[in-house]
C-alpha positions as CSV (number, residue, x, y, z in Angstrom):
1,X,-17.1,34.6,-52.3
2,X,-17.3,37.0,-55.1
3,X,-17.9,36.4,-58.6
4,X,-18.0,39.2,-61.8
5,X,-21.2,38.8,-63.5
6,X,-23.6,40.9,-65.6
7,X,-27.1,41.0,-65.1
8,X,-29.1,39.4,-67.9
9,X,-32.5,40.2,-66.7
10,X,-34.1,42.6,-64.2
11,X,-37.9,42.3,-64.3
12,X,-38.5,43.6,-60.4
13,X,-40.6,42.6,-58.2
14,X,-40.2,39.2,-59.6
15,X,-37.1,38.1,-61.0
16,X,-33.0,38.8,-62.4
17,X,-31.0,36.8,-63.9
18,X,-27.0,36.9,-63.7
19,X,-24.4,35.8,-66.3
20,X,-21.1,34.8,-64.6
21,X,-17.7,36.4,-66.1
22,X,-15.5,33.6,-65.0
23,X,-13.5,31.8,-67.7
24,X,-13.1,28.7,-65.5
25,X,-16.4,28.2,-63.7
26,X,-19.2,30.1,-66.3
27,X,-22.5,30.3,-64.6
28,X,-26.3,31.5,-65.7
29,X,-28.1,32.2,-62.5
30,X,-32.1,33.4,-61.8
31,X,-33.4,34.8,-58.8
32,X,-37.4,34.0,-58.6
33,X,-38.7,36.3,-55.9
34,X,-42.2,35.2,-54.3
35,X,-43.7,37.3,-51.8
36,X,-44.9,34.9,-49.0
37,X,-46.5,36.0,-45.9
38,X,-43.6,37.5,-43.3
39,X,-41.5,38.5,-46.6
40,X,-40.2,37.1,-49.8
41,X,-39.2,33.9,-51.1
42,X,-36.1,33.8,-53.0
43,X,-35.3,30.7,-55.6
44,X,-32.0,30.5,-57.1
45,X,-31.6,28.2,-59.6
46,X,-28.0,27.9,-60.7
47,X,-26.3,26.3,-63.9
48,X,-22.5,25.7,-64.3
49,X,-20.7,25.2,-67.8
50,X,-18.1,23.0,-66.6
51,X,-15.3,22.2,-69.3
52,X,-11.9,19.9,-68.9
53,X,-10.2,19.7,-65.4
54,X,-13.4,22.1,-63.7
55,X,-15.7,18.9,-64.6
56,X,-14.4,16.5,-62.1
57,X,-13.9,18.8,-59.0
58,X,-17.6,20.7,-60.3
59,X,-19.4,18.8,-57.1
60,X,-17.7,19.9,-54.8
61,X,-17.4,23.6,-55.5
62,X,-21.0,23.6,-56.6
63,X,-22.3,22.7,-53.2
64,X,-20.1,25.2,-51.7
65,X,-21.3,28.1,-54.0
66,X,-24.9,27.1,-53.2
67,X,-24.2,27.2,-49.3
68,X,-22.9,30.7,-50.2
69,X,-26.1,31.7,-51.9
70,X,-27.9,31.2,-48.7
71,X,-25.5,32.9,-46.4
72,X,-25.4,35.7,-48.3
73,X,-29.2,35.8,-48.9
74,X,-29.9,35.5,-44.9
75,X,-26.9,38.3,-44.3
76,X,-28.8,40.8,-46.6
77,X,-32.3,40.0,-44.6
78,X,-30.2,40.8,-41.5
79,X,-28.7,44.1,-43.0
80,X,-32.1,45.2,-44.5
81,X,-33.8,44.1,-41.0
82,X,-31.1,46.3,-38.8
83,X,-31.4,49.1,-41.4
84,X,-27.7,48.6,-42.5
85,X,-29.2,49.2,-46.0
């Protein structure tokens, strides 16, 4: 999926922060990045402002957004591994 956010923080090597755009489904998001031996951790740690109607299906699409954060974290490793980037 794609969402229009801003970044809020960019202290590299070690973490960002994302502010989501969406006037439905608001989100803060920070990356934590941890180099481990192999390569680099990456924590997400996500938070939804969920208002009327968005509160009761919020579950659902929640999990589904964090599935997407992995995906899309393991296709960038991929790209960066094949050079693609």
């Amino acid at each position: 999926t794609e969402n229009d956010a801003v970044v809020t923080e960019h202290e590299p090597p070690h973490r960002a922060a994302l502010k989501g755009l969406s006037s439905s489904v608001p989100f803060d998001v920070t990356l934590t990045f941890e180099r481990v031996e192999g390569g680099t951790r990456v924590d997400v740690d996500s938070i939804f402002h969920l208002a009327g109607w968005m509160r009761l299906i919020g579950p659902l699409f929640i999990g589904a957004y964090e599935r997407g954060w992995d995906r899309g974290l393991a296709n960038l490793k991929r790209m960066m591994e094949a050079g693609e980037l």
